[in-house]
HTML snippet that shows the backbone in 3Dmol.js (N, CA, C, O; Angstrom):
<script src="https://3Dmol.org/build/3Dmol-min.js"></script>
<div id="view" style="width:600px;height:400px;position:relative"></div>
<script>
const pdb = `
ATOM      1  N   UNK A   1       9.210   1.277  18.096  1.00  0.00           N
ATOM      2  CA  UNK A   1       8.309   1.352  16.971  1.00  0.00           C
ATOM      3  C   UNK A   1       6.967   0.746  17.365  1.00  0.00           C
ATOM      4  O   UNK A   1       7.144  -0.301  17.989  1.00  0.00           O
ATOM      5  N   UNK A   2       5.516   1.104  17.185  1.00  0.00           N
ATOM      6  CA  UNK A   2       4.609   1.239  17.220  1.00  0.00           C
ATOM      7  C   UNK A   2       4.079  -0.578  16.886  1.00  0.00           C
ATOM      8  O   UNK A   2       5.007  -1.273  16.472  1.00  0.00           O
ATOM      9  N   UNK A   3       3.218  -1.034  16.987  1.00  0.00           N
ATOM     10  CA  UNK A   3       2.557  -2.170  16.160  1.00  0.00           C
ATOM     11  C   UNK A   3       1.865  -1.512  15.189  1.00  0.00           C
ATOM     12  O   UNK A   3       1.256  -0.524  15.600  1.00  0.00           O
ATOM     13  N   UNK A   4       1.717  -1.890  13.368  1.00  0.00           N
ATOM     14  CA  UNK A   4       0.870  -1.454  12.886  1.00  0.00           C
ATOM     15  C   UNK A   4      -0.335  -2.581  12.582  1.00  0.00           C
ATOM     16  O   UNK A   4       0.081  -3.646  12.128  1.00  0.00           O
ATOM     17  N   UNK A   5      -1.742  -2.467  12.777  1.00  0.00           N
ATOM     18  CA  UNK A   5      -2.347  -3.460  12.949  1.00  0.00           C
ATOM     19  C   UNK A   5      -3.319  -3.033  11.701  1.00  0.00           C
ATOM     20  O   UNK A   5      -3.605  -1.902  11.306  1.00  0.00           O
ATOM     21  N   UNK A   6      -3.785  -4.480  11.150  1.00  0.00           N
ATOM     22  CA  UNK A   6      -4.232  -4.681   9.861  1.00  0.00           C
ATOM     23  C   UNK A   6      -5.300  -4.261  10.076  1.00  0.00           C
ATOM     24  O   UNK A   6      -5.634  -4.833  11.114  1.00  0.00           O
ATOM     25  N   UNK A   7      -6.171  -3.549   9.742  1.00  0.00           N
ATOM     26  CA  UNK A   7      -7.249  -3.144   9.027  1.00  0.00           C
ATOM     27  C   UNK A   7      -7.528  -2.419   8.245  1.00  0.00           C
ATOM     28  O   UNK A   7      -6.564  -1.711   7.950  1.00  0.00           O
ATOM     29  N   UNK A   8      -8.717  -2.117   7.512  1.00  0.00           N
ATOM     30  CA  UNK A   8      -9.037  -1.786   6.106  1.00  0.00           C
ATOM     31  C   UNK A   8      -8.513  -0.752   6.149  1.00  0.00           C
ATOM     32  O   UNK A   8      -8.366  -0.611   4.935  1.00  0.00           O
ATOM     33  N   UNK A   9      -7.870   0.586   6.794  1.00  0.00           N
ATOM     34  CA  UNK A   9      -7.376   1.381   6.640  1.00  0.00           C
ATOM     35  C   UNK A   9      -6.276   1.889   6.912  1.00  0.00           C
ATOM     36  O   UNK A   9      -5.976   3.070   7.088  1.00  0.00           O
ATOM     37  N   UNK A  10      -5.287   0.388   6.967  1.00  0.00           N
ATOM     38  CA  UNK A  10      -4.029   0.323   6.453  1.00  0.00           C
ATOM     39  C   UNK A  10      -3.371   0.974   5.101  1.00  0.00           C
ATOM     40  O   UNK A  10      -3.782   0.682   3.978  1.00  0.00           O
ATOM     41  N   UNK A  11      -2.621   1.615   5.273  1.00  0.00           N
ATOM     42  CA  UNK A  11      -1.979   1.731   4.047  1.00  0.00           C
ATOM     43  C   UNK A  11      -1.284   0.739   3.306  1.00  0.00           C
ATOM     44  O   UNK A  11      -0.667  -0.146   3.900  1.00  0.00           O
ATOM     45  N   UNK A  12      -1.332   0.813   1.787  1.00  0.00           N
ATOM     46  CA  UNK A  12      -0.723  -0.128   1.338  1.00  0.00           C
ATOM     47  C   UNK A  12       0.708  -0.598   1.528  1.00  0.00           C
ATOM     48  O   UNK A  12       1.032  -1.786   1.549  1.00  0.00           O
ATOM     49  N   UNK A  13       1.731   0.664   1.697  1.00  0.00           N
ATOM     50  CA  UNK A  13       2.853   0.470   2.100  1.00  0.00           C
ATOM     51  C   UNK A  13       3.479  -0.586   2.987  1.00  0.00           C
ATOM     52  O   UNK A  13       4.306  -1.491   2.877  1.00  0.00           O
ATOM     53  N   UNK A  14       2.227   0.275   4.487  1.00  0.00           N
ATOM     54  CA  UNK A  14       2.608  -1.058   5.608  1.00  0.00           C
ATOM     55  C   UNK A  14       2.097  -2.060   5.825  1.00  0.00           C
ATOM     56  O   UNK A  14       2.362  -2.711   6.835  1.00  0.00           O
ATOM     57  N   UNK A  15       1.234  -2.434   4.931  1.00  0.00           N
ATOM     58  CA  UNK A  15       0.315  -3.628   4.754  1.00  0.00           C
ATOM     59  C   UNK A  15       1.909  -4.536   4.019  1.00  0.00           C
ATOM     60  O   UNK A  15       2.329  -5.578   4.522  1.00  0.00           O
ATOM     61  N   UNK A  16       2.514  -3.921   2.907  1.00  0.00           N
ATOM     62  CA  UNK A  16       3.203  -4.699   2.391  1.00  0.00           C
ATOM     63  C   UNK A  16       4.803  -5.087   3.526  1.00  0.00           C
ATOM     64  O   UNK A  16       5.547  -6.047   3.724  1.00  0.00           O
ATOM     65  N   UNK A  17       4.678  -3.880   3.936  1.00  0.00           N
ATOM     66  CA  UNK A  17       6.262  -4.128   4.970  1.00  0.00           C
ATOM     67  C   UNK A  17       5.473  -4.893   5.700  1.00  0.00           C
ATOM     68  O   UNK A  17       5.555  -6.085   5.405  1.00  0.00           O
ATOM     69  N   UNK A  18       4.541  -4.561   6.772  1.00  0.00           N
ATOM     70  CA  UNK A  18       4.585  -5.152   7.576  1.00  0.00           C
ATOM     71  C   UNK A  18       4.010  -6.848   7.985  1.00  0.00           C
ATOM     72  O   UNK A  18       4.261  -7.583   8.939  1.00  0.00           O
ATOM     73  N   UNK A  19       2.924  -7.052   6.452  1.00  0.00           N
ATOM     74  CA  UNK A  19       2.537  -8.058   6.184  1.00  0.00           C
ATOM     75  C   UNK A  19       2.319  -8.712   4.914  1.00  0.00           C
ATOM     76  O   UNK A  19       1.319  -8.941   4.233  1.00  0.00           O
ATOM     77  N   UNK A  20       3.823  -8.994   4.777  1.00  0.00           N
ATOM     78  CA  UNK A  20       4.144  -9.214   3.255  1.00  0.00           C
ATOM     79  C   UNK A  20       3.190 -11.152   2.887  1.00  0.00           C
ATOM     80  O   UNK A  20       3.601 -11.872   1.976  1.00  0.00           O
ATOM     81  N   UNK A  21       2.393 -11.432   3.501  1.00  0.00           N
ATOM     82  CA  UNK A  21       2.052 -12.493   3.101  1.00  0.00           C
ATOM     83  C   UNK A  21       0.602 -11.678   2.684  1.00  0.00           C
ATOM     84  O   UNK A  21      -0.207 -12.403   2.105  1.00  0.00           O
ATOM     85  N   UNK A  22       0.386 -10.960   2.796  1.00  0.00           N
ATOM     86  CA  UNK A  22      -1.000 -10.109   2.278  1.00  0.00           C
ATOM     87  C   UNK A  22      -0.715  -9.961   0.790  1.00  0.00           C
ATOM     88  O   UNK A  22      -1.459 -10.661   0.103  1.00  0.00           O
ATOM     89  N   UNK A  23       0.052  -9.329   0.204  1.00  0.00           N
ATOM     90  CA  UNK A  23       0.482  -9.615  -0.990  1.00  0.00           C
ATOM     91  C   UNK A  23       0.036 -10.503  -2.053  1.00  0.00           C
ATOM     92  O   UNK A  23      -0.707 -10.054  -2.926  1.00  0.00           O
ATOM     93  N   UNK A  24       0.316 -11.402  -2.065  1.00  0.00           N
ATOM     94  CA  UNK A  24      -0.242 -12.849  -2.290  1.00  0.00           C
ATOM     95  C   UNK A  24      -1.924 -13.152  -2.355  1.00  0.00           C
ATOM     96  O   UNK A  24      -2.495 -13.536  -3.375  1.00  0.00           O
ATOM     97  N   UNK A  25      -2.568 -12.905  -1.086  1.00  0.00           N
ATOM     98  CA  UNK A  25      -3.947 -13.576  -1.018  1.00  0.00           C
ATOM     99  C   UNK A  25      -4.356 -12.613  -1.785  1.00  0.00           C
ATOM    100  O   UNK A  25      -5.000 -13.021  -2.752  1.00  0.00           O
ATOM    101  N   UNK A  26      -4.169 -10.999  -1.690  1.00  0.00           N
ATOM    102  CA  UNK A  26      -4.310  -9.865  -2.653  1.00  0.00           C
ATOM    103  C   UNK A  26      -4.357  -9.877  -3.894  1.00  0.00           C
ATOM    104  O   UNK A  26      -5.376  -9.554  -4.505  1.00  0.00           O
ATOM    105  N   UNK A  27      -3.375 -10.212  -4.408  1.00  0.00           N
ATOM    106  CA  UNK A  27      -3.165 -10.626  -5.765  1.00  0.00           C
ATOM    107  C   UNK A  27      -4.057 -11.759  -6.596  1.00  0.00           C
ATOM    108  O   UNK A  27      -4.300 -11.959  -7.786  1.00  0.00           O
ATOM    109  N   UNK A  28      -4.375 -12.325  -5.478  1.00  0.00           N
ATOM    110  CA  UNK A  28      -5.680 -13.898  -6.125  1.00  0.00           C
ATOM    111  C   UNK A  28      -6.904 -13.056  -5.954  1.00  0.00           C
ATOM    112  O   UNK A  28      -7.949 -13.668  -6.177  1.00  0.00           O
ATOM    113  N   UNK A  29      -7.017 -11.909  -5.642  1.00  0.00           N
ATOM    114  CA  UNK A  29      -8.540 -11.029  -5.272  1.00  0.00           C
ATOM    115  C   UNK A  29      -8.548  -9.998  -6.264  1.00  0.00           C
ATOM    116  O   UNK A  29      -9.407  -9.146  -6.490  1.00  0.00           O
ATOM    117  N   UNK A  30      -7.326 -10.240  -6.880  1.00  0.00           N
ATOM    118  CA  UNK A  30      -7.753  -8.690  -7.880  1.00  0.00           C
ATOM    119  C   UNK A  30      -6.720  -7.503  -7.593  1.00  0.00           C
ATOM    120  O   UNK A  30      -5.972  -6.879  -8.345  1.00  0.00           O
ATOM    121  N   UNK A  31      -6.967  -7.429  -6.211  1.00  0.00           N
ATOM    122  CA  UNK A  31      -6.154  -6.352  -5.622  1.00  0.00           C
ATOM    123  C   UNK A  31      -4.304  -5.929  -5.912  1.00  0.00           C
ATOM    124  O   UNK A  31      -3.493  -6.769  -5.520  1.00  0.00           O
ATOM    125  N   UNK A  32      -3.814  -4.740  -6.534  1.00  0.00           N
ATOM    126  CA  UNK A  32      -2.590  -5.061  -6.513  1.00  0.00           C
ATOM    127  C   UNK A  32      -2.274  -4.082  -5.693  1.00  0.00           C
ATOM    128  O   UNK A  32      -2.757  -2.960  -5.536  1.00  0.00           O
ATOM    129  N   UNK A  33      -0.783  -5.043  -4.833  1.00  0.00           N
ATOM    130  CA  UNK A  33      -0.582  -4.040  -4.083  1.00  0.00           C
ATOM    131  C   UNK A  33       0.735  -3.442  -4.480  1.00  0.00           C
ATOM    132  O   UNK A  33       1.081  -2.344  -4.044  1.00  0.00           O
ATOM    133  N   UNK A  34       1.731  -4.395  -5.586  1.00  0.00           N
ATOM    134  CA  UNK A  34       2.856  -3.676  -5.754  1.00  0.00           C
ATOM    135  C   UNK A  34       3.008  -3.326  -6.986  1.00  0.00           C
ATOM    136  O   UNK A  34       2.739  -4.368  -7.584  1.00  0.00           O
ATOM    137  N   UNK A  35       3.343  -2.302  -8.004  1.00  0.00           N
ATOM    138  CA  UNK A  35       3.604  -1.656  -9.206  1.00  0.00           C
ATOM    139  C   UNK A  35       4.855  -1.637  -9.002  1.00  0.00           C
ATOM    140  O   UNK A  35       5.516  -1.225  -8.049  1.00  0.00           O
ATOM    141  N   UNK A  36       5.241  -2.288 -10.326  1.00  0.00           N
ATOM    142  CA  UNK A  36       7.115  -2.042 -10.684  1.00  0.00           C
ATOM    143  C   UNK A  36       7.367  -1.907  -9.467  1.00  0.00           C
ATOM    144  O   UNK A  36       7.481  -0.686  -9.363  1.00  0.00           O
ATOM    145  N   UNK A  37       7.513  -2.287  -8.591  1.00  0.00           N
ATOM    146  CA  UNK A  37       8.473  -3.115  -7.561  1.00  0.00           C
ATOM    147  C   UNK A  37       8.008  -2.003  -6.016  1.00  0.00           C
ATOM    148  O   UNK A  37       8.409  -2.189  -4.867  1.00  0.00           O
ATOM    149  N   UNK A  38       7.456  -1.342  -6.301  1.00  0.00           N
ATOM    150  CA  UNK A  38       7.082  -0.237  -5.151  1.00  0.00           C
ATOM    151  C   UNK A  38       5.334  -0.585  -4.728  1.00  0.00           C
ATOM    152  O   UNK A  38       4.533  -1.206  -5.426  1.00  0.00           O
ATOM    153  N   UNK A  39       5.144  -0.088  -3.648  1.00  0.00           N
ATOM    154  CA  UNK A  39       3.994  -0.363  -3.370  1.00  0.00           C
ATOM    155  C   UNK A  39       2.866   0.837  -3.918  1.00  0.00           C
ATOM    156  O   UNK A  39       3.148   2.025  -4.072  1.00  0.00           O
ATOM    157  N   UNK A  40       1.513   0.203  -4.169  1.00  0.00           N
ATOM    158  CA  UNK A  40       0.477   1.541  -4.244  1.00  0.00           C
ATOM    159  C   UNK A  40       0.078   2.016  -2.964  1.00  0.00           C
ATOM    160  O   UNK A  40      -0.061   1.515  -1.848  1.00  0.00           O
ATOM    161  N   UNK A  41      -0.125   3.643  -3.707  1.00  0.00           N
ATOM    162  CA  UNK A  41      -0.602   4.363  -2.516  1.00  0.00           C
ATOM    163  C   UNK A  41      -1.834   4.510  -2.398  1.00  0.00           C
ATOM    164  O   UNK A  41      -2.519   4.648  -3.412  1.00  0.00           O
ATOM    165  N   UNK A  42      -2.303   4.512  -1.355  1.00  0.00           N
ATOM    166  CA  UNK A  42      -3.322   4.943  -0.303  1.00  0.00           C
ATOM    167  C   UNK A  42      -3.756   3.462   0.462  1.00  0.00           C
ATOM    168  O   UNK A  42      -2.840   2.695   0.760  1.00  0.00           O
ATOM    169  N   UNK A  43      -5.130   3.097   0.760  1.00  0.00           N
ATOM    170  CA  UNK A  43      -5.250   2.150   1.978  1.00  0.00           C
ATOM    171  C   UNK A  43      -5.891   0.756   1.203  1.00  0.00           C
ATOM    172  O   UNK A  43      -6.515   0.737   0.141  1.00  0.00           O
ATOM    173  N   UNK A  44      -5.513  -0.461   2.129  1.00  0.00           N
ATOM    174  CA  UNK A  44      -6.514  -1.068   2.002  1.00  0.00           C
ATOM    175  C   UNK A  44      -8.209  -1.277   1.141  1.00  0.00           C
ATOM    176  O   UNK A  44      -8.538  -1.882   0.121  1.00  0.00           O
ATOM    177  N   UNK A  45      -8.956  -0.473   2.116  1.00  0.00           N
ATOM    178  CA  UNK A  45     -10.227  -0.346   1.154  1.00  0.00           C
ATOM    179  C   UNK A  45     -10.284   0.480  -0.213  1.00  0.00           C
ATOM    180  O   UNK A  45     -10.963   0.322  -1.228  1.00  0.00           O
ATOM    181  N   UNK A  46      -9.258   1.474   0.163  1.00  0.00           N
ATOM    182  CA  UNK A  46      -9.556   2.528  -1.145  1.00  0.00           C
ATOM    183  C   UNK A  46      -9.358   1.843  -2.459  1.00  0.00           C
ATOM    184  O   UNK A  46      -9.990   2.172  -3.462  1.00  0.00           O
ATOM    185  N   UNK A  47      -8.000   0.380  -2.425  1.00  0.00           N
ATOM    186  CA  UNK A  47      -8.079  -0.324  -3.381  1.00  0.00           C
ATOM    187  C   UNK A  47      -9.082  -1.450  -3.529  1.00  0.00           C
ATOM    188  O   UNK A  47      -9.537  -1.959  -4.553  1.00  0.00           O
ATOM    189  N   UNK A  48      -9.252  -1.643  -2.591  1.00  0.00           N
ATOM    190  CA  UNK A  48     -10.529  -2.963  -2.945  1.00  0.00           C
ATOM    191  C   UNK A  48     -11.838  -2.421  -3.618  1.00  0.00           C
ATOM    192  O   UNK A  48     -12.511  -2.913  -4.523  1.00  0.00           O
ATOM    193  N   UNK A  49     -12.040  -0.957  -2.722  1.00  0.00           N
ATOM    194  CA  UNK A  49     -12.905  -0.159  -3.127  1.00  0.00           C
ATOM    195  C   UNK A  49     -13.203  -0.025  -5.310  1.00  0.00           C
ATOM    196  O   UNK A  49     -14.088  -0.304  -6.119  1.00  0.00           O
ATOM    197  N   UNK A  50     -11.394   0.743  -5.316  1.00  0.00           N
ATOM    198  CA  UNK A  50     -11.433   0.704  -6.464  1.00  0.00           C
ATOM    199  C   UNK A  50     -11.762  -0.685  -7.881  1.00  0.00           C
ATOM    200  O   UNK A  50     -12.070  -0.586  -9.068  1.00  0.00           O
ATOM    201  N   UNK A  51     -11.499  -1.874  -6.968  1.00  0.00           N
ATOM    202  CA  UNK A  51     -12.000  -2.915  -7.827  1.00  0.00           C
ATOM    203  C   UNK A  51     -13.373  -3.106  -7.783  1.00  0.00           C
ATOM    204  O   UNK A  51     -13.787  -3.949  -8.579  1.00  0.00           O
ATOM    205  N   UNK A  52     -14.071  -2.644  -7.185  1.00  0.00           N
ATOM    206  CA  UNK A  52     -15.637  -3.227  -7.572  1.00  0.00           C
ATOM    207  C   UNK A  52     -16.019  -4.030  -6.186  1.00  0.00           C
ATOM    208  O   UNK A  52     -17.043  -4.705  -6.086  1.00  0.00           O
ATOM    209  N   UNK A  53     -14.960  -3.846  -5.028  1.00  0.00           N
ATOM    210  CA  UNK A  53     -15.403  -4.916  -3.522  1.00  0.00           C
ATOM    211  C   UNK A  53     -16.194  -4.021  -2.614  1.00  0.00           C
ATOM    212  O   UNK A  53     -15.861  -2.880  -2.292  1.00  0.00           O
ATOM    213  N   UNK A  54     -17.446  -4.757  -2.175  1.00  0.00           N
ATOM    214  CA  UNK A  54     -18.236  -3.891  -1.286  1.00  0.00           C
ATOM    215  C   UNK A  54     -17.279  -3.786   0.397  1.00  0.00           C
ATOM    216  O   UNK A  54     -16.181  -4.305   0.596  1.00  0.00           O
ATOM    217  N   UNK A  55     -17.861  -3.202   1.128  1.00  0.00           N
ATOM    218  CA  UNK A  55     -17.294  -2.768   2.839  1.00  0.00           C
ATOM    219  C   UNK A  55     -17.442  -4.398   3.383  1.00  0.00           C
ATOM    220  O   UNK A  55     -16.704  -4.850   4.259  1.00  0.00           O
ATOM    221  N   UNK A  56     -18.474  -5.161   2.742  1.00  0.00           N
ATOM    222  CA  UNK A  56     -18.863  -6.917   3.575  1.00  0.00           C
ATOM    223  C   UNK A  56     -17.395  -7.542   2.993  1.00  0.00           C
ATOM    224  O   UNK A  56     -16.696  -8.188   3.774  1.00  0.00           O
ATOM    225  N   UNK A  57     -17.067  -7.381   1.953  1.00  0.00           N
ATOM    226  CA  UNK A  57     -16.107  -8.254   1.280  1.00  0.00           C
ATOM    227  C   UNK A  57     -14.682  -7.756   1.971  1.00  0.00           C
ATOM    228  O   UNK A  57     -13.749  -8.528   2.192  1.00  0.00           O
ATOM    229  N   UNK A  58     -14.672  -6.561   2.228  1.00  0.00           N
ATOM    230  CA  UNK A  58     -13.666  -5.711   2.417  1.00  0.00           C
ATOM    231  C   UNK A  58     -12.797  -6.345   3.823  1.00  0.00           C
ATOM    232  O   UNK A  58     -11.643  -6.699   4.064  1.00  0.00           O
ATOM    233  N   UNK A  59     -14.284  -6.239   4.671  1.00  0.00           N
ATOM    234  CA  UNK A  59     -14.223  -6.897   6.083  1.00  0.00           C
ATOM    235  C   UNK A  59     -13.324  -8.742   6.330  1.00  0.00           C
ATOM    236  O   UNK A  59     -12.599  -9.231   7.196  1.00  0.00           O
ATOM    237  N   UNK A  60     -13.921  -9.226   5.026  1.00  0.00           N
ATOM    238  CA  UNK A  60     -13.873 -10.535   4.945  1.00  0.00           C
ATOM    239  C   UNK A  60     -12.208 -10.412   4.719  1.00  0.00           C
ATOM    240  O   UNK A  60     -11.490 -10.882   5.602  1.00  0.00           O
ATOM    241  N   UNK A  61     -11.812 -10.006   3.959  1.00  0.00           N
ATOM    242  CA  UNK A  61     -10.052  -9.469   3.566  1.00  0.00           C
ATOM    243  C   UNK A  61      -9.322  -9.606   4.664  1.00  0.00           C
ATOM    244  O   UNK A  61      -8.476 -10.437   4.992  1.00  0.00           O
ATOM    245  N   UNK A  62      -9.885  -8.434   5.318  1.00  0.00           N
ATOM    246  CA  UNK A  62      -9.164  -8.130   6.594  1.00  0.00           C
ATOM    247  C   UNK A  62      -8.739  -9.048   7.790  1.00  0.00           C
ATOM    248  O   UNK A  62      -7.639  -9.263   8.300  1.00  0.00           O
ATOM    249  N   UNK A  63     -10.274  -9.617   8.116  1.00  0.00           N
ATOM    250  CA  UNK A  63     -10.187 -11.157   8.864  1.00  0.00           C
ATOM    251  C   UNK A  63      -9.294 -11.839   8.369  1.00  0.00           C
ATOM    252  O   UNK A  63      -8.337 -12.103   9.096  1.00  0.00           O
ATOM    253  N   UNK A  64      -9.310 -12.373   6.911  1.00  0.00           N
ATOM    254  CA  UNK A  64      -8.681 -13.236   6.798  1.00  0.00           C
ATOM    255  C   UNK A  64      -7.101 -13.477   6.406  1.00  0.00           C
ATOM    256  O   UNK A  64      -6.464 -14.529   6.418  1.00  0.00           O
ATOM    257  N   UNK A  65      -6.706 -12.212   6.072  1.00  0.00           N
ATOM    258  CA  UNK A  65      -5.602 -11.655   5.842  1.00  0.00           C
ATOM    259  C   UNK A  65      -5.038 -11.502   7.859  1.00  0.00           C
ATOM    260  O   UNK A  65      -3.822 -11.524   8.052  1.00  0.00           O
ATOM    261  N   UNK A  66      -5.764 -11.396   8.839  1.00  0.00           N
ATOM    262  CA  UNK A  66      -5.416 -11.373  10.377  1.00  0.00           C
ATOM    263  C   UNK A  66      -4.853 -12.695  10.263  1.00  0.00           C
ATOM    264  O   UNK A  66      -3.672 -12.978  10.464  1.00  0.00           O
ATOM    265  N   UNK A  67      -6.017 -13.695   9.839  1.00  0.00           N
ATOM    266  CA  UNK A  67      -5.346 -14.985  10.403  1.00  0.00           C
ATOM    267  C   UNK A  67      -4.401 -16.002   9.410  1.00  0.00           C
ATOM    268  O   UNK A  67      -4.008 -17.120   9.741  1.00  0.00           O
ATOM    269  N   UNK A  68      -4.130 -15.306   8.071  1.00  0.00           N
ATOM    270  CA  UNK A  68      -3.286 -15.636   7.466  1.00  0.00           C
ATOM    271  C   UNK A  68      -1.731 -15.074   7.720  1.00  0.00           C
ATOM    272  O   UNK A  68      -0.693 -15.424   7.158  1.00  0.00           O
ATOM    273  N   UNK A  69      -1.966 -13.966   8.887  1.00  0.00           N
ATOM    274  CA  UNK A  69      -0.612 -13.605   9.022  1.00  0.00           C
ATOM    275  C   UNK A  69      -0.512 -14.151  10.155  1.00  0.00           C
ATOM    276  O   UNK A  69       0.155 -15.115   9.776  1.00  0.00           O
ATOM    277  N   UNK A  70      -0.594 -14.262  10.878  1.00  0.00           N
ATOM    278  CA  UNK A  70      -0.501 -14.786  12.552  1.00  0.00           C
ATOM    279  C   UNK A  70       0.529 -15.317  12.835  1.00  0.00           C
ATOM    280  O   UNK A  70       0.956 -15.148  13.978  1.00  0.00           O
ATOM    281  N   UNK A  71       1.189 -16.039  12.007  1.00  0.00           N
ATOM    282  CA  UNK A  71       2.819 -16.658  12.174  1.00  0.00           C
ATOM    283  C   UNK A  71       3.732 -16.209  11.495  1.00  0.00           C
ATOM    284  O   UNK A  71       4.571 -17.004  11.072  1.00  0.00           O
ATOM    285  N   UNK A  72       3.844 -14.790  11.184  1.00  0.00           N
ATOM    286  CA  UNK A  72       4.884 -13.871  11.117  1.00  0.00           C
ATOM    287  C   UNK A  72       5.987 -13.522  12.095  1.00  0.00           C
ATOM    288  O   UNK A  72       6.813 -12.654  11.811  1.00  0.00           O
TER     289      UNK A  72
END
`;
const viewer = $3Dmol.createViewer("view");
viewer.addModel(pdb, "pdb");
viewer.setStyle({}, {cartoon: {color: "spectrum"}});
viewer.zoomTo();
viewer.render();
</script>
């Protein structure tokens, strides 16, 4: 199996399998990533997008969501 590596155009799915501590910092940003117990579809930005987060903020996510997972 492949590495899937975090960036903004992750899908939400494997953002949640594969970096379930994203979840969390997500959820304090607005962002949801899980509905009734399943994940939303499409990516990363398309939801941040949809809240009102510019591509600078988007970026900032991503970074920090890298080094919030790092000890997975």
């Amino acid at each position: 199996m492949s590495q899937i590596i975090l960036t903004k155009d992750i899908e939400i799915e494997d953002l949640v399998t594969h970096y379930p501590l994203s979840v969390k910092y997500l959820s304090e940003k607005g962002i949801r990533c899980i509905a009734c117990g399943e994940p939303i579809w499409g990516t990363l930005e398309e939801a941040a997008l949809e809240k009102g987060f510019n591509q600078e903020q988007i970026e900032v996510f991503v970074n920090e969501l890298k080094e919030s997972n790092l000890n997975l």
